[in-house]
C-alpha positions in Angstrom: 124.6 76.1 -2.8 122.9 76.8 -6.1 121.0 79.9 -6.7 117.7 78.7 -6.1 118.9 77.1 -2.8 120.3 80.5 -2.0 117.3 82.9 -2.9 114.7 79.9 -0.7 117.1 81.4 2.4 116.6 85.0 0.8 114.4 87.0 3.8 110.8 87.3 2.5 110.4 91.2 1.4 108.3 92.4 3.9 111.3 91.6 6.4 114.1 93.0 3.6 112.1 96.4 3.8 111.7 96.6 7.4 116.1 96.1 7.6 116.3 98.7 4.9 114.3 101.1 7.2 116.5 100.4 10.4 120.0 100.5 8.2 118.8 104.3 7.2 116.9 105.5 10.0 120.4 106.9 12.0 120.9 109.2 9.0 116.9 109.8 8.1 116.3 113.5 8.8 114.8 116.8 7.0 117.5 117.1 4.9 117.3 113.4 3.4 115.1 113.2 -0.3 114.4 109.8 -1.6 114.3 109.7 -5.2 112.7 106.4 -6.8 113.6 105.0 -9.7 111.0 103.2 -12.0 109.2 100.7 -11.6 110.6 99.0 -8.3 112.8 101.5 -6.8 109.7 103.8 -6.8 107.4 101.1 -4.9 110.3 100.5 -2.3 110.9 104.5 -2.0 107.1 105.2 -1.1 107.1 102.4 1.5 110.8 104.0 3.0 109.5 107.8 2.8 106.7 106.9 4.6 107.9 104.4 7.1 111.6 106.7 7.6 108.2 109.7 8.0 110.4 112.0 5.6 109.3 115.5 5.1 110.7 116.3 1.5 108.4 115.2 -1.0 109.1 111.9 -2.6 111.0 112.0 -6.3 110.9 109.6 -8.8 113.0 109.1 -11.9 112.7 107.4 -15.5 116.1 106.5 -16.8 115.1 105.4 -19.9 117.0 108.0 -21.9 120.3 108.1 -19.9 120.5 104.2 -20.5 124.3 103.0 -22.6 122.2 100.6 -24.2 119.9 103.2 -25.3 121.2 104.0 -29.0 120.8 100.0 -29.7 117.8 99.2 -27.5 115.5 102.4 -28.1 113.3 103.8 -25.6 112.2 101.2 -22.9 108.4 100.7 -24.0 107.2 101.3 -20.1 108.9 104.9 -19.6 107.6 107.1 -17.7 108.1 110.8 -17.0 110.4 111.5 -13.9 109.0 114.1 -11.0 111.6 115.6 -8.7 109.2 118.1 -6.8 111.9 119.3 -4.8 115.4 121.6 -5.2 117.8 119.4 -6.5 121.0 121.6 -5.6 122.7 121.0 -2.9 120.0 118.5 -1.4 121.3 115.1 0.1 119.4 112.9 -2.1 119.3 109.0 -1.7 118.6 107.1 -4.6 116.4 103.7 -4.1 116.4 101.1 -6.5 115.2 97.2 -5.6 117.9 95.3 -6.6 121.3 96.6 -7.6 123.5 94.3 -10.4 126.0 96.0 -12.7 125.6 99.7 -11.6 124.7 100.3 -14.8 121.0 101.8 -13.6 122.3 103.7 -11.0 125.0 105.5 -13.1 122.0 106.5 -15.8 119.9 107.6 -12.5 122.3 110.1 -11.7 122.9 111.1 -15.0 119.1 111.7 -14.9 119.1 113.7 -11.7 122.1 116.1 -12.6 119.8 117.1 -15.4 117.6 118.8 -12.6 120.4 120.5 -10.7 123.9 119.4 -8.2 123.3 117.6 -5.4 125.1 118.4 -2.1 125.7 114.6 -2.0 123.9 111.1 -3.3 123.8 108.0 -1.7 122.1 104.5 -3.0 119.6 102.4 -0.8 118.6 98.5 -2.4 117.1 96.1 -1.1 119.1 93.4 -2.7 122.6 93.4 -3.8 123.0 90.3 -6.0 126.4 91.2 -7.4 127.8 91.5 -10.9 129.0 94.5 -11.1 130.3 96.6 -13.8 130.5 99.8 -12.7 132.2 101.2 -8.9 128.7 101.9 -7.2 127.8 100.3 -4.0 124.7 101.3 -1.4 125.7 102.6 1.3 122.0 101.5 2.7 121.3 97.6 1.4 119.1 95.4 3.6 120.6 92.0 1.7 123.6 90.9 0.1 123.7 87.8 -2.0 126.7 85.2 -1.0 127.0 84.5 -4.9 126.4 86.9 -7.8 123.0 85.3 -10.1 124.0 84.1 -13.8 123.3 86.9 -16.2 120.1 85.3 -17.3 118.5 84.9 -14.2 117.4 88.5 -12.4 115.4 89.5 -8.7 112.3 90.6 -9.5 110.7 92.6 -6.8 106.5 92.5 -7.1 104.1 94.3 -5.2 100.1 93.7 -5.0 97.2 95.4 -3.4 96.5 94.4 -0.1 93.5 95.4 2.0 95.4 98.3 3.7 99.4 97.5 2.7 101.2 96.8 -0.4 102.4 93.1 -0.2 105.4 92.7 -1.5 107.8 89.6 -2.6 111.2 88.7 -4.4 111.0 86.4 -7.3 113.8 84.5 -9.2 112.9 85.1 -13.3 114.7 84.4 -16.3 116.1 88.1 -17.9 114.5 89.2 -21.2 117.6 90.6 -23.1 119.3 87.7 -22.2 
């Protein structure tokens, strides 16, 4: 089955989310943050939050300068400043991220949030694992695993527009940039 075959089978969003939500309700309590991480782990962390109706205020985090590709990239030109309004240490923090590939974002991301404080404990919530990794991080909440890991040049884009009274959101197959 080629990749394109595989991501027509891939769930719509809408459906993805509402799995993520039932894979992390049994563990949602008032201890659990959510911590977003730009741009599409922040969409899918403001949807879960309110959905998983969380008390702790939502976080969000830039990674841009915790990046390894950082000292030969530069600064990503869309950074953005990173709000965690809540106690880091010793909080049970869940970082949420849309698709998770080589690890590489979510090992920046935590570099990122140690900078705030030590969390009791992190765990990682996708909504798509497409494989490739490079690093030994997996989510302990993902709502879909891909059969076969996507070339390196092709990459899950997760968009979300404006609807009347919800966000609509999809998954889109795109050729990578840095390629």
């Amino acid at each position: 089955m080629s990749n394109i075959q595989a991501l027509a089978k891939l769930p719509k969003a809408d459906a993805l989310l509402a799995a993520l939500v039932d894979v992390m309700r049994p563990q949602a309590g008032p201890t659990m943050a959510l911590v977003g991480i730009h741009t599409g782990g922040v969409w899918l962390a403001e949807q879960l939050h309110a959905a998983l109706k969380l008390t702790i205020p939502l976080g969000s985090i830039d990674v841009s300068f915790h990046r390894d590709d950082y000292s030969s990239k530069g600064l990503h030109r869309g950074a953005k400043a990173s709000s965690i309004p809540f106690a880091v240490d010793g909080a049970q923090i869940v970082l949420v991220d849309d698709v998770l590939y080589t690890g590489r974002t979510i090992r920046a991301a935590m570099n990122e949030l140690y900078d705030y404080g030590r969390p009791g404990r992190i765990d990682l919530a996708v909504m798509v694992d497409r494989g490739g990794r490079e690093l030994p991080i997996s989510a302990r909440y993902c709502a879909y695993t891909l059969a076969a890991a996507l070339p390196e040049n092709q990459e899950l884009v997760l968009t979300r527009s404006d609807g009347e009274s919800n966000p609509i959101l999809s998954l889109s197959l795109k050729e990578r940039r840095d390629a």
